[in-house]
C-alpha positions as semicolon CSV with decimal commas, in nm:
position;residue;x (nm);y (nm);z (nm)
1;X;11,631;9,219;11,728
2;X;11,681;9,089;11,358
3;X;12,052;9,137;11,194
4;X;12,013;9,507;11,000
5;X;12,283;9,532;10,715
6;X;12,399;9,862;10,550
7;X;12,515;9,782;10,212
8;X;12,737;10,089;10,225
9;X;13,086;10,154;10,334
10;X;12,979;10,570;10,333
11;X;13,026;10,670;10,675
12;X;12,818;10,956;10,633
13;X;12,537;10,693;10,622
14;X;12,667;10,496;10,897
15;X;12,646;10,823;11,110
16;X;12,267;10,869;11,029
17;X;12,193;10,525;11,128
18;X;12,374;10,533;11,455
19;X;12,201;10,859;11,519
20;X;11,832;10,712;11,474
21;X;11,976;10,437;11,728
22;X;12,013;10,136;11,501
23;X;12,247;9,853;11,533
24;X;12,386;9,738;11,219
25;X;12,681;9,543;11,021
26;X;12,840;9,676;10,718
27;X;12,877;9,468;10,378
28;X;13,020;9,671;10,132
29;X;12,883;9,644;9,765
30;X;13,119;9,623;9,476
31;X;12,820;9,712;9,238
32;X;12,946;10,005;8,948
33;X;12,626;10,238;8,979
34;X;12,477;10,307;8,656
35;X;12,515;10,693;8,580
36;X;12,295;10,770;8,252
37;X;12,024;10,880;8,271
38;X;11,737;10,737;8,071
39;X;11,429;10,788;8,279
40;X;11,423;10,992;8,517
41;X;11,644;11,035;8,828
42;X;11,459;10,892;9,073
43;X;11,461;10,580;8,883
44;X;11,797;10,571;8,831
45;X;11,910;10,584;9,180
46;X;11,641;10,351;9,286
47;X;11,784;10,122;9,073
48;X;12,138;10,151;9,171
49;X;12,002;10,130;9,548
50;X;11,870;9,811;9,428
51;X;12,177;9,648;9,287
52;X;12,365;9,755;9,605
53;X;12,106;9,550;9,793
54;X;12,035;9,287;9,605
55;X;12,440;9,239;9,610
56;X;12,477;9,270;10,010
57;X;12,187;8,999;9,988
58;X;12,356;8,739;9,823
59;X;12,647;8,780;10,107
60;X;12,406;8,653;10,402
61;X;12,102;8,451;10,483
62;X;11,914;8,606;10,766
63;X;11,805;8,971;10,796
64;X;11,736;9,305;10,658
65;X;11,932;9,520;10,397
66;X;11,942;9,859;10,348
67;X;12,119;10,056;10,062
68;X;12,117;10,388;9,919
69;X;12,277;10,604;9,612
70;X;12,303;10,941;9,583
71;X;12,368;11,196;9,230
72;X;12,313;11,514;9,197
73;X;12,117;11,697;8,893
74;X;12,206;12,006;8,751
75;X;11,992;12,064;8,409
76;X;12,045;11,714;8,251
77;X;12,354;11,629;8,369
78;X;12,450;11,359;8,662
79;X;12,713;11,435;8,874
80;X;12,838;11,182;9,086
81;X;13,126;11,093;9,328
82;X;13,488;11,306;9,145
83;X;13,715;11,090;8,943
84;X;13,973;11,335;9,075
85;X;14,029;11,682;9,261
86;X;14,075;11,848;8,882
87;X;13,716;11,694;8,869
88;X;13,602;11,794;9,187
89;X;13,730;12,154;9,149
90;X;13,543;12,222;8,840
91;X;13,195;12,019;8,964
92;X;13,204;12,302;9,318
93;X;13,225;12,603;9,039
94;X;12,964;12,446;8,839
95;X;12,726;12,406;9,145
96;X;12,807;12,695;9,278
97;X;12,669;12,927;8,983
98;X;12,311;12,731;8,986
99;X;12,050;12,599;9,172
100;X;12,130;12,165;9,197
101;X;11,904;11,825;9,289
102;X;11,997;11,595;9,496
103;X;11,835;11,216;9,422
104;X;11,903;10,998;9,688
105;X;11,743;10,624;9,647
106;X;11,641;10,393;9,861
107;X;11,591;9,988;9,864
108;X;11,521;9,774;10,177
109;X;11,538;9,372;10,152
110;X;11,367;9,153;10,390
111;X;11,578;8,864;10,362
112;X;11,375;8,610;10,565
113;X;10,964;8,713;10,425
114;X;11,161;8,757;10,102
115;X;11,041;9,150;10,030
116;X;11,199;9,466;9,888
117;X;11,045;9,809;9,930
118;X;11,215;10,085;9,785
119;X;11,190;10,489;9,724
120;X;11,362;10,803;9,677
121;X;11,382;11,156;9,776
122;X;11,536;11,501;9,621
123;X;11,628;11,823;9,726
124;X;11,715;12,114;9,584
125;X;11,985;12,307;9,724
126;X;12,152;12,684;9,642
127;X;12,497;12,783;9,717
128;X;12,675;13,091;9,710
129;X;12,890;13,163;9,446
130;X;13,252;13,023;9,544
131;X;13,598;13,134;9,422
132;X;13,867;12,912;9,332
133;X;14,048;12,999;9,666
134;X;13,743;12,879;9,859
135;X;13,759;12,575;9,727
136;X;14,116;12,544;9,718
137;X;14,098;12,615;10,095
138;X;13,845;12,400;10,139
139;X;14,001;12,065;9,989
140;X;14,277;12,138;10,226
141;X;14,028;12,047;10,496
142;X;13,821;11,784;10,398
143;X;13,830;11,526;10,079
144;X;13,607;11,550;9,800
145;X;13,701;11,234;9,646
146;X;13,409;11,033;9,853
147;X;13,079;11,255;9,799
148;X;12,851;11,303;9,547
149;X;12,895;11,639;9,428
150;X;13,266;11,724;9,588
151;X;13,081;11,833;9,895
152;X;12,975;11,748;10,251
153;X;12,653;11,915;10,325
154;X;12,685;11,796;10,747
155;X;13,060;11,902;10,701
156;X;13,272;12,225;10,617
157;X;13,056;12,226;10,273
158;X;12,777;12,329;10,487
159;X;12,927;12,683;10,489
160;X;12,880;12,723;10,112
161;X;12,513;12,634;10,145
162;X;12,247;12,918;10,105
163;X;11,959;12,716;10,168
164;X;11,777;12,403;10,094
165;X;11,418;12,229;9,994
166;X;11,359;11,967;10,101
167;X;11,551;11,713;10,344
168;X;11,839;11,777;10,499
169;X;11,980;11,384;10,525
170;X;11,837;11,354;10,161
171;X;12,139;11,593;10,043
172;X;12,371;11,394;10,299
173;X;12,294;11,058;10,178
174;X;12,003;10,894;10,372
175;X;11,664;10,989;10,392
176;X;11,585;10,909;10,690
177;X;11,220;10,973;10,736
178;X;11,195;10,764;10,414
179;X;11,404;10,501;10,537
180;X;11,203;10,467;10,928
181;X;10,853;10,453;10,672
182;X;10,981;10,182;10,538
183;X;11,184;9,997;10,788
184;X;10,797;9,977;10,979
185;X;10,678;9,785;10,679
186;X;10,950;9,486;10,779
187;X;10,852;9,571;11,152
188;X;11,161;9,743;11,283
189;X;11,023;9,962;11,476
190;X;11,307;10,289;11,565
191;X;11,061;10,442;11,786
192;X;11,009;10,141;12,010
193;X;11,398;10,042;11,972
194;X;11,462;10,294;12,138
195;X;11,233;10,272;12,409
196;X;11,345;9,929;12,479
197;X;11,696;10,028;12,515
198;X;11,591;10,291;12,739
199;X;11,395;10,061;13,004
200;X;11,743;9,860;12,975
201;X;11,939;10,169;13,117
């Protein structure tokens, strides 16, 4: 099995990963992801996946790397991680009164047959209208400070969602149907992982 490294210290991600059954190591990217937007979204977090990468890279000599970034869109604006719960507060009542997209981008590297693929995915998710007290009541229960958007779709968040298009993981951080399509190209195969490790049991 060849070294898999998640250039993220989200451990939303980390959960995904574990959940498809793949062994990893973390290496945390210092990268500042760019937030203006001057093509279009998809580009923008495929580029900031890339960076992440591309950064994890430089910190070993053997394996694969996987990163991702995540912003949501409402109209033309980016909204990333909160710079603080005044900032948080006010994205929830913004997202709450309209329809929102969430980018998430992907980049794999292939350290050893030197080769990056890379992608994206978006979804566009509804919520119901929230008061201040709901969100009041929900920072109580779970920080804000750590997702793009103030909220945690897999989380207590999930109760202000009405629905969704598109993928669910997208909106959480990770596409992960993405992310297996690609992870084949560099021959890690989840499907067979798993099967191995069952035939171990």
């Amino acid at each position: 099995m060849r070294k898999i490294i998640l250039a993220s210290r989200s451990k939303a991600r980390q959960k995904l990963l574990k959940q498809i059954g793949l062994k990893f190591q973390v290496v945390g990217s210092r990268v500042k992801e760019k937030r203006i937007l001057k093509k279009g979204c998809g580009d923008l977090v495929v580029e900031n996946a890339l960076m992440k990468a591309r950064d994890a890279a430089k910190k070993i000599d053997s394996g694969i790397v996987i990163a991702a970034d995540t912003v949501v869109l409402v109209g033309t604006k980016i909204i990333g991680k909160p710079k603080d719960l005044k900032d948080a507060f006010s994205t929830l009542k913004i997202l709450s009164k309209e329809p929102q997209w969430v980018y998430s981008g992907l980049a794999v590297i292939d350290i050893d047959n030197k080769k990056t693929f890379t992608d994206y995915d978006k979804t566009k998710v509804y919520m119901y209208r929230l008061s201040d007290e709901d969100i009041k009541n929900y920072f109580k229960q779970t920080s804000p400070m750590d997702k793009a958007g103030s909220f945690d779709i897999q989380g207590m968040g999930g109760m202000f969602i009405d629905r969704i298009e598109g993928c669910f993981y997208n909106v959480v951080g990770l596409p992960l149907a993405k992310l297996v399509r690609i992870l084949k190209k560099v021959n890690v195969d989840i499907f067979k992982l798993r099967m191995r490790k069952g035939k171990r049991r």
